[in-house]
C-alpha positions in Angstrom: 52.5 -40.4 -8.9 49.1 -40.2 -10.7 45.9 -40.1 -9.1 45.6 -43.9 -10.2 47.3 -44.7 -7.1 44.4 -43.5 -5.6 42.1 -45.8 -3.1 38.9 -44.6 -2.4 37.2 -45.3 0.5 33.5 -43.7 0.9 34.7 -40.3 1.0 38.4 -40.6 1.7 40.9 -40.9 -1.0 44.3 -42.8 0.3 47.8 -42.8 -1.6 48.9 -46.5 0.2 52.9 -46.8 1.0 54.7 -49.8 2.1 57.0 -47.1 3.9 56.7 -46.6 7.6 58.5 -43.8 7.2 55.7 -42.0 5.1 52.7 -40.0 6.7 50.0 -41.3 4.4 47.8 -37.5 3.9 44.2 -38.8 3.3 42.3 -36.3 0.6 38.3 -36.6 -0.2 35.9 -37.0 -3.1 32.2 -36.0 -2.1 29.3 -34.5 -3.8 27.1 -32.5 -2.8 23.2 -32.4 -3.9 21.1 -29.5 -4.0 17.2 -29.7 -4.3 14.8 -26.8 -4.9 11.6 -28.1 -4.1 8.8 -26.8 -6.4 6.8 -23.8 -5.4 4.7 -21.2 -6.9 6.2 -20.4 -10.4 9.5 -22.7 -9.3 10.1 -26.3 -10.7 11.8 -28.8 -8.5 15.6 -29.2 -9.6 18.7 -30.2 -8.5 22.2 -29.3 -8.7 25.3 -32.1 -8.1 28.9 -30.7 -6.9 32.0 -32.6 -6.7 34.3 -31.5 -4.5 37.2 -32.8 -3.8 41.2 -32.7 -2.5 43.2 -35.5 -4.3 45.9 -36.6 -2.3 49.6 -36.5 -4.5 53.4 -37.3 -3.8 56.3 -34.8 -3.6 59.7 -36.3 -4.1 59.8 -37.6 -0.8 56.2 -37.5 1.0 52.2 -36.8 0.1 50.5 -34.0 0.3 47.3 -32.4 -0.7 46.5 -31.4 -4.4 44.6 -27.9 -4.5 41.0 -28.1 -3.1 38.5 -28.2 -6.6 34.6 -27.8 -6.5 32.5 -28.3 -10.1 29.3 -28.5 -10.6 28.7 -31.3 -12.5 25.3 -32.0 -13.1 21.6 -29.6 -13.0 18.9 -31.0 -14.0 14.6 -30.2 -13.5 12.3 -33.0 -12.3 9.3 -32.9 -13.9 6.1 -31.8 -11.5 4.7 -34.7 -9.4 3.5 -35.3 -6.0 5.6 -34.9 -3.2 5.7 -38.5 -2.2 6.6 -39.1 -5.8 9.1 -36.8 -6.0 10.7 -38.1 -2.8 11.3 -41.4 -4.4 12.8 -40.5 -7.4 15.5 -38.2 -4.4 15.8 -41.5 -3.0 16.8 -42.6 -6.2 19.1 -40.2 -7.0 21.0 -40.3 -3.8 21.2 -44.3 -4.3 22.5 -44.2 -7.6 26.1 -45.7 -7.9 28.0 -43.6 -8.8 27.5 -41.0 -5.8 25.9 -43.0 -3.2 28.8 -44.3 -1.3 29.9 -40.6 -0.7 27.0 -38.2 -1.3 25.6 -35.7 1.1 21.8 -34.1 0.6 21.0 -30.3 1.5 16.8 -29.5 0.5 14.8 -26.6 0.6 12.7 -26.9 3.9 11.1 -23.6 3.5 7.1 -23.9 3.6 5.7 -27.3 1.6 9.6 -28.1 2.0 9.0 -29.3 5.4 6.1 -31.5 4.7 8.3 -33.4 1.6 11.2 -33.8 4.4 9.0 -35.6 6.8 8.5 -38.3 3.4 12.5 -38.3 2.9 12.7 -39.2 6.9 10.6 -42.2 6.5 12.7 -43.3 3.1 15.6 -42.9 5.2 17.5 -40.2 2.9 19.6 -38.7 5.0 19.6 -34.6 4.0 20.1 -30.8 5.6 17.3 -29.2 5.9 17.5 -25.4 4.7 15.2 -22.6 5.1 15.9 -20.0 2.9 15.6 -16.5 4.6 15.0 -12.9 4.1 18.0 -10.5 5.6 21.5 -11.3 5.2 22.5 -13.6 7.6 22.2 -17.3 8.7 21.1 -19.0 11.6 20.3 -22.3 13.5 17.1 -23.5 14.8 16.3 -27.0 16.5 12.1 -27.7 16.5 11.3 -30.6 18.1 14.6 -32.4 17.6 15.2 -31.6 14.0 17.9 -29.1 13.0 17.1 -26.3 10.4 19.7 -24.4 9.1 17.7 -20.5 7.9 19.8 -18.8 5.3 19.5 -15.5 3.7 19.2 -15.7 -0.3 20.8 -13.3 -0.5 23.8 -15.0 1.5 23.5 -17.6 -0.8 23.7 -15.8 -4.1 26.7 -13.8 -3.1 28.7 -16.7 -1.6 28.2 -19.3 -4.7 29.0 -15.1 -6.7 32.1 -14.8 -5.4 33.1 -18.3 -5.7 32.2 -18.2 -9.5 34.4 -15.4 -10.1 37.5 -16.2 -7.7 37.2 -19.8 -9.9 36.5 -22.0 -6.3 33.4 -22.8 -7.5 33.9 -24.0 -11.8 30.8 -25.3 -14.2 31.1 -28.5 -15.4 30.2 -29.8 -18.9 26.7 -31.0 -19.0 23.2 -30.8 -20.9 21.6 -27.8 -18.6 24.8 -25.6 -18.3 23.6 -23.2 -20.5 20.4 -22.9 -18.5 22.3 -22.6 -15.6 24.4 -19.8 -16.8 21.3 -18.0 -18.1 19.7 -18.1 -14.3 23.1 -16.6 -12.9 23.1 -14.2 -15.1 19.4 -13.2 -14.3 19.9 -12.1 -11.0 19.3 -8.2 -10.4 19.7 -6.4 -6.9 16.8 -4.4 -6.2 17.0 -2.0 -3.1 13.7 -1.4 -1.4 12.3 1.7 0.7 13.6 0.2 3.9 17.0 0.3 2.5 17.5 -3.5 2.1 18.3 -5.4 -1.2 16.5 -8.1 -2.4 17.9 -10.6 -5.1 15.8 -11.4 -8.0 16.0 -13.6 -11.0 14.7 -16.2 -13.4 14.3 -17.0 -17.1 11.5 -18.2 -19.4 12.3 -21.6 -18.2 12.1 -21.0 -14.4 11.9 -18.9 -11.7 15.8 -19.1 -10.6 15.5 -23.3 -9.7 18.7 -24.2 -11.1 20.9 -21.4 -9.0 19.2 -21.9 -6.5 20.2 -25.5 -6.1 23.4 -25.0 -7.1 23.7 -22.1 -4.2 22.4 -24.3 -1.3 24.5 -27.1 -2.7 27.7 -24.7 -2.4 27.1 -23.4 0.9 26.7 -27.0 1.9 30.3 -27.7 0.9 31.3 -25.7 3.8 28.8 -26.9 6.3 28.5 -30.6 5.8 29.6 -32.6 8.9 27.9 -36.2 8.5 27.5 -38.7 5.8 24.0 -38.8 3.7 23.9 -42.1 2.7 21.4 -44.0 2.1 20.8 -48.0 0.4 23.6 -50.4 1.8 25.7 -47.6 3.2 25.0 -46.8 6.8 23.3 -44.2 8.0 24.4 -42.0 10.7 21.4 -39.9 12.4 20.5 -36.5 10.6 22.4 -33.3 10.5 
């Protein structure tokens, strides 16, 4: 069968069957958008991955098609003010061809929480990350709000690893090249204490373009609520 069959609803992608006989397998198609808030040297950008599981027949039943993640879209924003900038998200996460399934992880760390307190009263759903020294990642609730503090160096290696095992593919888009420039940037620096430290950045930017793309990875494996917003319903914040 070919993935024409396929319904989509929101997130889930369906295979229908008249036959009560069959156990319909229900796949997914979801992106996932990173955004580096702009700080320092950095620019604001933001990275879009698809990931998805496409549901297929055998001869006789359905079953899952291989899980695929590409990055299919980077882009810069160009600087603005923060409650600018958190209209043109709004924007971006209502466009039509994501919005029905489209899930939001943004850099909380320092001005970052100030520009998610503008998103909150937009009603764009989103992750709040803090990105961390160390190696590890944590949770943290302040005052009912739910930050997730991740080491960058956790996020490099992850979206790393994933680039080289091939879970994690680059799309075909305008700033792919930029992109690959960035990822191929990064240097491990060891300090006196003994820790390492991951540095990188181009001409262009300080690293804004990886970055997004390795928050929006690690949110492909973390997201557990919609990020709607516009007609679809929202759902309370992750």
């Amino acid at each position: 069968m070919s993935e024409s069959k396929v319904v989509q609803q929101g997130e889930t992608l369906i295979l229908p069957s008249s036959d009560p006989a069959v156990t319909v397998i229900p796949g997914y198609r979801r992106f996932i958008v990173g955004l580096d808030i702009a700080q320092s040297i950095d620019q604001n950008a933001f990275v879009i991955i698809k990931d998805e599981r496409i549901p297929r027949w055998t001869t006789y039943a359905q079953e899952l098609g291989p899980r695929s993640r590409v990055i299919v879209r980077a882009d810069r924003i160009p600087q603005m003010t923060y409650v600018q900038l958190a209209q043109v998200t709004r924007n971006l996460m209502m466009d039509k061809s994501i919005a029905a399934n489209s899930f939001l992880v943004v850099d909380a760390s320092g001005v970052g929480r100030a520009f998610c307190d503008l998103l909150n009263t937009r009603s764009v759903q989103h992750t709040r990350m803090q990105i961390v020294g160390g190696e590890n990642e944590t949770e943290t609730t302040e005052r009912g709000t739910t930050f997730n503090n991740v080491s960058k160096n956790l996020l490099i290696n992850s979206m790393n690893s994933a680039l080289h095992t091939k879970e994690l593919l680059i799309g075909d888009f305008p700033m792919r090249d930029e992109l690959q420039r960035e990822l191929e940037s990064f240097e491990a620096e060891i300090g006196k204490t003994g820790r390492t430290s991951i540095k990188g950045g181009t001409a262009a930017g300080h690293a804004d373009i990886a970055m997004a793309a390795a928050m929006a990875f690690w949110m492909t494996d973390h997201r557990t609520v919609g990020a709607h917003v516009g007609e679809a319903p929202l759902k309370g914040y992750w």
